[in-house]
Every structure is written in C-alpha cells, then in structure tokens.
Residue frames as a rotation matrix with the C-alpha (Angstrom) as fourth column:
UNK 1
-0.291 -0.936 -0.196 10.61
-0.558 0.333 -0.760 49.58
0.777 -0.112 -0.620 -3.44
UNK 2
-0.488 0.117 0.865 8.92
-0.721 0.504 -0.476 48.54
-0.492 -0.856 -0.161 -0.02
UNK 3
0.435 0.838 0.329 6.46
-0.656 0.545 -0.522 46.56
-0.617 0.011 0.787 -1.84
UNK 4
0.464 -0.456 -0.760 9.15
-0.594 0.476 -0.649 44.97
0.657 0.752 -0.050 -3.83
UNK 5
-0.754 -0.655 -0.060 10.70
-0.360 0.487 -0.795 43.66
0.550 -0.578 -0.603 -0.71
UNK 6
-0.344 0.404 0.848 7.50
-0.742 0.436 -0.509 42.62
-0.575 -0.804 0.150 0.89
UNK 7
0.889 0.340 -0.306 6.69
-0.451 0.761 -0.466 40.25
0.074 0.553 0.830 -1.99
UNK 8
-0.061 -0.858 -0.510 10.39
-0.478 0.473 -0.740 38.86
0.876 0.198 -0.439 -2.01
UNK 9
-0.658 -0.089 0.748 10.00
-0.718 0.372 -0.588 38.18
-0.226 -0.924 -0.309 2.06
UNK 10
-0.115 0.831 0.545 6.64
-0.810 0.239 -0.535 36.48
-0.575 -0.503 0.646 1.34
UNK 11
0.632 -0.119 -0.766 8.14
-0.453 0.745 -0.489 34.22
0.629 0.656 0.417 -1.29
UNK 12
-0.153 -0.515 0.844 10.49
-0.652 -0.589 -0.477 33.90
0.743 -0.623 -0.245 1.41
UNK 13
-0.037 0.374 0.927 8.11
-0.980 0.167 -0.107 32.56
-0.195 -0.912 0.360 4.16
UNK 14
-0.981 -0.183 0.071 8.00
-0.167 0.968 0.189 29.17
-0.103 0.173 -0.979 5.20
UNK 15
-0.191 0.964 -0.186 3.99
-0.038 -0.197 -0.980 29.71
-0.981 -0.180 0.074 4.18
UNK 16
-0.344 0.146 -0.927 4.15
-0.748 -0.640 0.177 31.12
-0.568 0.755 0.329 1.22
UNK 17
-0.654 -0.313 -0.689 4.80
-0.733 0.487 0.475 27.91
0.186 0.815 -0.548 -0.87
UNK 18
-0.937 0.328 0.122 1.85
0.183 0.755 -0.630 25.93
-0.299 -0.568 -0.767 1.42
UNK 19
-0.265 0.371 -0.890 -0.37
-0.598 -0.787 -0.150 28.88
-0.756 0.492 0.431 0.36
UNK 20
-0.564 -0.481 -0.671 0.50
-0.583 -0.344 0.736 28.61
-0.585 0.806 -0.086 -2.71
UNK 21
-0.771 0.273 -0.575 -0.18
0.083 0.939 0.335 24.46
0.631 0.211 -0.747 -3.64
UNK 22
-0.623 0.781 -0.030 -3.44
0.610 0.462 -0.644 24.86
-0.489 -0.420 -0.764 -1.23
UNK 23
-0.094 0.480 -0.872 -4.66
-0.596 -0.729 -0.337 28.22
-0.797 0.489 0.355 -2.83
UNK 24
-0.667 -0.076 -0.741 -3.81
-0.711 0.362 0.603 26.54
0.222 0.929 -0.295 -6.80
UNK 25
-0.899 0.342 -0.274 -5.63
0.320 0.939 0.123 22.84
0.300 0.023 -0.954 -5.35
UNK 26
-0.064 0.935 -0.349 -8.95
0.093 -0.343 -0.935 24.81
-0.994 -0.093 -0.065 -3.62
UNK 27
0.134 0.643 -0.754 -9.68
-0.320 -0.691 -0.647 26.56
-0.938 0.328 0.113 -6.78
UNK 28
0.739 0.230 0.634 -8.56
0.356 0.666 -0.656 24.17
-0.572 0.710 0.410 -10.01
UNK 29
0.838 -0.510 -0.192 -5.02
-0.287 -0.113 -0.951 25.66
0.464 0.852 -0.241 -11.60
UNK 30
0.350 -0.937 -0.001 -1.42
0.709 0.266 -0.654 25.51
0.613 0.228 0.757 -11.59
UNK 31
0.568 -0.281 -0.773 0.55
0.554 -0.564 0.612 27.05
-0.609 -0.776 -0.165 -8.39
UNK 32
-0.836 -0.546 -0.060 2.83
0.480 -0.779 0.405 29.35
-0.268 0.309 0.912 -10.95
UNK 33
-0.300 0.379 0.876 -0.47
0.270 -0.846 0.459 31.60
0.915 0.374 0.151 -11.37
UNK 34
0.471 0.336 -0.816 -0.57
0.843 0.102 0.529 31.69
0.261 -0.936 -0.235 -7.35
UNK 35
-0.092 -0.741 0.666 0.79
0.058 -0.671 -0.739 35.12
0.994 -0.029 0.104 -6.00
UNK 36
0.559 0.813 -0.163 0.75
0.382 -0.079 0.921 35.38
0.736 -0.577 -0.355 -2.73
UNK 37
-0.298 -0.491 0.819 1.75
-0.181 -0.813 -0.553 38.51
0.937 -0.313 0.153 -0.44
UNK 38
-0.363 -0.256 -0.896 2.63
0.900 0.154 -0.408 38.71
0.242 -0.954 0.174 3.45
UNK 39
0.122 0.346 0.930 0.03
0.366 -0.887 0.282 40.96
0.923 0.306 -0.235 4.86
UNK 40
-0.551 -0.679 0.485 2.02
-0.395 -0.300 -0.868 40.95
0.735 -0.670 -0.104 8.33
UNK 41
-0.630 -0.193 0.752 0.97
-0.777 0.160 -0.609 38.85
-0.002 -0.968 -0.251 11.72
UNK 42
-0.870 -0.038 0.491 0.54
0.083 0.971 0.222 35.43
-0.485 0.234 -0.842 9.99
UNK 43
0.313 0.875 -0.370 -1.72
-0.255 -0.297 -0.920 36.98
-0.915 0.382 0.130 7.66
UNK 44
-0.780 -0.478 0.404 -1.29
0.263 0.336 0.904 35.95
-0.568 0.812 -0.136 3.99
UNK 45
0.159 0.938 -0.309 -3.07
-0.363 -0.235 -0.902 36.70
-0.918 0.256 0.303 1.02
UNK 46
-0.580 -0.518 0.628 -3.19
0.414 0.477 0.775 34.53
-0.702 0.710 -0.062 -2.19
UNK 47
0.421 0.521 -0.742 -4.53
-0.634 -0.416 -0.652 35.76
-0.648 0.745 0.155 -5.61
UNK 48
-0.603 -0.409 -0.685 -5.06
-0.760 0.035 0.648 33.56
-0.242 0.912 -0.332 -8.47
UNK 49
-0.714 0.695 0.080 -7.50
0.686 0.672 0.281 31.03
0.141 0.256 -0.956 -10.71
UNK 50
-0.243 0.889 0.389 -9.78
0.194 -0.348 0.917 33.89
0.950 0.298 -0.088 -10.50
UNK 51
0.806 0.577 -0.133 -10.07
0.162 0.002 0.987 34.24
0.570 -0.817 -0.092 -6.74
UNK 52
-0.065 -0.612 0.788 -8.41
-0.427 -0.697 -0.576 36.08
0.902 -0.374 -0.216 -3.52
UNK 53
0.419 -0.007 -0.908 -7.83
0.333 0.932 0.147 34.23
0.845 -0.363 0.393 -0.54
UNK 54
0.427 -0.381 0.820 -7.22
-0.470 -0.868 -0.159 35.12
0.772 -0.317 -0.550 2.82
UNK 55
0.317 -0.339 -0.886 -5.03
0.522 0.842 -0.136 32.70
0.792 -0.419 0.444 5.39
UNK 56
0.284 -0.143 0.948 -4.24
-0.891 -0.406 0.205 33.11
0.355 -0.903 -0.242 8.55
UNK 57
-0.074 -0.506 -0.860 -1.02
0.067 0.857 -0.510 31.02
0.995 -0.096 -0.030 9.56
UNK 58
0.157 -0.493 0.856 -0.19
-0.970 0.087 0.228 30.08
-0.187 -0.866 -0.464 13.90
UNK 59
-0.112 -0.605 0.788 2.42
-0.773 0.551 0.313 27.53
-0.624 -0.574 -0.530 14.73
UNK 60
-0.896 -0.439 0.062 2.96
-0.194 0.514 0.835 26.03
-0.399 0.737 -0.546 11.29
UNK 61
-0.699 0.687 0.195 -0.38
0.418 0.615 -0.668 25.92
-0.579 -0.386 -0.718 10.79
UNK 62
-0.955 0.002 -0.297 -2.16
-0.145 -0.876 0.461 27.83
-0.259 0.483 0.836 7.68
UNK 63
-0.255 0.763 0.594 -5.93
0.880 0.438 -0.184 27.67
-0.400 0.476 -0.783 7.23
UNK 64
-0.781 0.024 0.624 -8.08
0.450 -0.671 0.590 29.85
0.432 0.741 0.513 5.10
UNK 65
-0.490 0.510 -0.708 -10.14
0.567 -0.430 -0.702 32.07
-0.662 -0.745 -0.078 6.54
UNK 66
0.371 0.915 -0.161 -12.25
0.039 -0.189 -0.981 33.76
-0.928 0.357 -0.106 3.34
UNK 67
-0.692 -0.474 0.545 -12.04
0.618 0.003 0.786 33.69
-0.374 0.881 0.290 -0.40
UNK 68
0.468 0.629 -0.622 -13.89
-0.231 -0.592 -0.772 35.94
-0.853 0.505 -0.131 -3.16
UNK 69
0.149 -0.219 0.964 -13.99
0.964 0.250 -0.092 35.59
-0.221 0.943 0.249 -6.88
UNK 70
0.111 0.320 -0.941 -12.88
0.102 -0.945 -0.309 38.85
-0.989 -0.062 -0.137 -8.64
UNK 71
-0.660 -0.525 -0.538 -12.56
-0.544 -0.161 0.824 40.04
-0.519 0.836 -0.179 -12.33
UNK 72
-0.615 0.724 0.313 -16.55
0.789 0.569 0.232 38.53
-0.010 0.389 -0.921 -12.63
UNK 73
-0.821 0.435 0.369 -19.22
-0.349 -0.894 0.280 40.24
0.452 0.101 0.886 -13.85
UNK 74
-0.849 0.508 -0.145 -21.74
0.360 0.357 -0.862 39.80
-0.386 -0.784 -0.486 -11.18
UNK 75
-0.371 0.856 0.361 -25.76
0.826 0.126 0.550 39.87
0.425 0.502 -0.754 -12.98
C-alpha cells in the first residue's frame, strides 16, 4: 500500500514528467516505458530503455547524477 502511494505522489511531482522525457531522450525510447519513483529529498529514480537513473532535483532544477544498464549480461 505505501509503495502504491509513493509511486502515485511521484507521478504527482512537478519532476516526475521532466525525468521522465530526459530519462526516455538520454537513452533512445518512448517516455511511456519511463517509470520513475520519488526516493525522498529531491531524489528521483528513473528505470527504463534498459537503464536506471539517478536525479537529483534543487529549485526546479533536475540533473542526473548516475545511470547503469541492468537486465545485461555482462562477459
């Protein structure tokens, strides 16, 4: 249940949807495979296109701050 209401807040944020369209344009798909969850004090995390993203919003401001590929096998 909590975790059903922290994804609803983080659709929610006035972030989320910036996220979203920068997370989808970095990595090469379509923002409706973009999830992306509110990991509390302007922390954000997107997941999709194969890769996890970590943002870190202040004062309207959202930049990324690391990504990883996951769901590769890795030689």
């Amino acid at each position: 249940m909590l975790a059903a209401v922290a994804v609803i807040a983080a659709t929610c944020s006035p972030y989320a949807g910036r996220i979203r369209a920068d997370h989808a344009r970095e990595f090469g798909c379509q923002e409706r495979w973009v999830a992306v969850s509110d990991q509390g004090q302007g922390r954000f995390e997107a997941t999709g296109c194969g890769f996890r993203s970590d943002w870190v919003c202040v004062e309207r401001q959202c930049r990324m701050r690391d990504h990883r590929s996951y769901g590769v096998a890795s030689p």
